[in-house]
C-alpha positions in Angstrom: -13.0 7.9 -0.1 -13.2 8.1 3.7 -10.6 8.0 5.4 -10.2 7.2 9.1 -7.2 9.2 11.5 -6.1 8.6 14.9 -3.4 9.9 17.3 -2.1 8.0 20.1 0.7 8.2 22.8 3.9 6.5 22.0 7.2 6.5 24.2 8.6 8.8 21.1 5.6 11.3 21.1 1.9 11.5 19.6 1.9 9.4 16.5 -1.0 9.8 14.1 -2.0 7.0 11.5 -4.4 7.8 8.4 -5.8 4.3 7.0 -8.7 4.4 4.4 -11.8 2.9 4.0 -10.2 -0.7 3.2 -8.1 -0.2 6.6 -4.3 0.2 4.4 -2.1 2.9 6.2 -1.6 5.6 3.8 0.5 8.0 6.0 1.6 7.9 9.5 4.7 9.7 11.9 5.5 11.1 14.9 3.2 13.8 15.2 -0.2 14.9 16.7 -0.7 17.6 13.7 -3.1 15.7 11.1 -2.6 18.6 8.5 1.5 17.3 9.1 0.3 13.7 8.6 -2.1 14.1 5.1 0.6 16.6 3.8 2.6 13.6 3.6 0.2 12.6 0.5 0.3 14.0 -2.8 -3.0 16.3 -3.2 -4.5 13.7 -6.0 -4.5 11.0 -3.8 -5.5 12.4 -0.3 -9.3 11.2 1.0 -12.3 13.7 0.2 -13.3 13.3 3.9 -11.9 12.3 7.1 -13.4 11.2 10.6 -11.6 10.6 14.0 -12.2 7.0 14.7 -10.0 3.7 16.4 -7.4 1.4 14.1 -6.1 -1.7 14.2 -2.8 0.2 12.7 -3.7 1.6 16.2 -3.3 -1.9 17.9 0.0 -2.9 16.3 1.9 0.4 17.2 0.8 -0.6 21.1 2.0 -3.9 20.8 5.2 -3.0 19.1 5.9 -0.4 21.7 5.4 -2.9 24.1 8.4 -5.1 22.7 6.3 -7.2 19.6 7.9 -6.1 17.1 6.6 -7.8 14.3 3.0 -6.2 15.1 3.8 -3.7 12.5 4.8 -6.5 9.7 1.1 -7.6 8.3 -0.4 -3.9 8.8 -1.7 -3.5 5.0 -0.1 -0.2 3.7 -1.0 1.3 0.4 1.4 4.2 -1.2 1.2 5.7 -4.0 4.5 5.8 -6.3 6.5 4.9 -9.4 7.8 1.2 -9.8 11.0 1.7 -8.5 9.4 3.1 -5.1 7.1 0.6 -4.9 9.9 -2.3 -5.1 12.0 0.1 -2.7 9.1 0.1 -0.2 8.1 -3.8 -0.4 11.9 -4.0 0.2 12.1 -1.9 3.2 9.2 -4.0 4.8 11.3 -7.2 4.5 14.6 -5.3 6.7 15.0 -7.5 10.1 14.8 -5.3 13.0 17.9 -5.0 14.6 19.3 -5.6 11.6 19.3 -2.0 9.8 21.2 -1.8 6.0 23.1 1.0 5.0 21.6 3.6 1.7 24.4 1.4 -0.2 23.4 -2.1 0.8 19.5 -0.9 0.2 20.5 0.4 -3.5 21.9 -3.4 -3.8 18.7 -5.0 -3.4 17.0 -3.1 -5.4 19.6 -3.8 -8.1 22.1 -1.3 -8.4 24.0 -0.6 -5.3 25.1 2.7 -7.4 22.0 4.4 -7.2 22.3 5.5 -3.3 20.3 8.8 -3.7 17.6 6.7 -5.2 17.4 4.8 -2.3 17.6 7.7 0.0 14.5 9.2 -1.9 12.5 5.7 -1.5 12.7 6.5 2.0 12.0 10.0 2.3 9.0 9.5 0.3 7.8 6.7 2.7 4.3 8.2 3.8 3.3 5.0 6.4 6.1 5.4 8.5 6.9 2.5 11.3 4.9 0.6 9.4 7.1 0.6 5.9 10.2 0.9 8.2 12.5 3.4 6.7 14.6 4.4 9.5 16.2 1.1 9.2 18.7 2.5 6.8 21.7 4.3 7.9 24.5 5.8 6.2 27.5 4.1 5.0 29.4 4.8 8.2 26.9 4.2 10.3 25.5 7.3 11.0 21.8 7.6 11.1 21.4 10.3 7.7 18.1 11.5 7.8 14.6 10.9 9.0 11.4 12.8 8.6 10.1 12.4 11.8 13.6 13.3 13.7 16.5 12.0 14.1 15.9 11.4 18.1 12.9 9.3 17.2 15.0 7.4 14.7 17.6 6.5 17.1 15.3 5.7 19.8 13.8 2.7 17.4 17.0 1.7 16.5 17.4 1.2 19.9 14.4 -0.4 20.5 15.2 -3.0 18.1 18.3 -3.9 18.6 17.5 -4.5 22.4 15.0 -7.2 21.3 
């Protein structure tokens, strides 16, 4: 597989998106380092080659910088995972922005509210980030827990969407 990468300029920083040759994000973040952004992929499943070239991932990251929010919704992702992640990541897709759920409340729809640090592991095993939009779980008492790409940049779109 080919895969296509590009890096554009966001209000948080370079972000880089890979999409393959169907156009499905397979990793994305806040970060101009494409080594950084295909690291993000477990070795079996990254492309055999990769060229620089324009997304429509591209387009929707603009637009939701520039207050459209839902741009990022329909942008096909494809991740590779066990069940459980898989459900975890459809899940985090359907979080309203603005709206963010704590580890707890996330464990509760995908059944067991118990299982926090199985939630917490859904999301730091989110490779198409923005896109599958994992910073919009917090801890219990609000505070922001963790985030691959920073917690500055995770603030700053929670921010974002709650100002929309």
């Amino acid at each position: 597989m080919t895969a296509l990468i590009q890096t554009i300029d966001t209000a948080d920083g370079a972000f880089t998106i890979l999409i393959d040759d169907e156009g499905r994000v397979l990793a994305s973040g806040w970060t101009a380092d494409s080594d950084e952004i295909i690291g993000r992929l477990a070795a079996t499943h990254r492309p055999t080659a990769i060229r620089e070239g324009e997304t429509d991932a591209a387009t929707a990251v603009r637009a939701y910088y520039d207050g459209d929010l839902a741009a990022i919704e329909n942008v096909p992702v494809h991740q590779f995972g066990t069940d459980l992640q898989r459900t975890g990541w459809d899940a985090l897709r359907r979080i309203t922005p603005g709206e963010p759920l704590t580890y707890t409340s996330f464990a509760a729809t995908l059944g067991n509210p118990r299982a926090v640090r199985a939630a917490a592991s859904i999301c730091a095993r989110n490779a198409p980030a923005l896109f599958v939009p994992c910073h919009r779980v917090l801890r219990s008492d609000g505070s922001l827990g963790g985030f691959a790409w920073g917690l500055d940049v995770k603030a700053s779109l929670l921010a974002r969407e709650r100002a929309s």
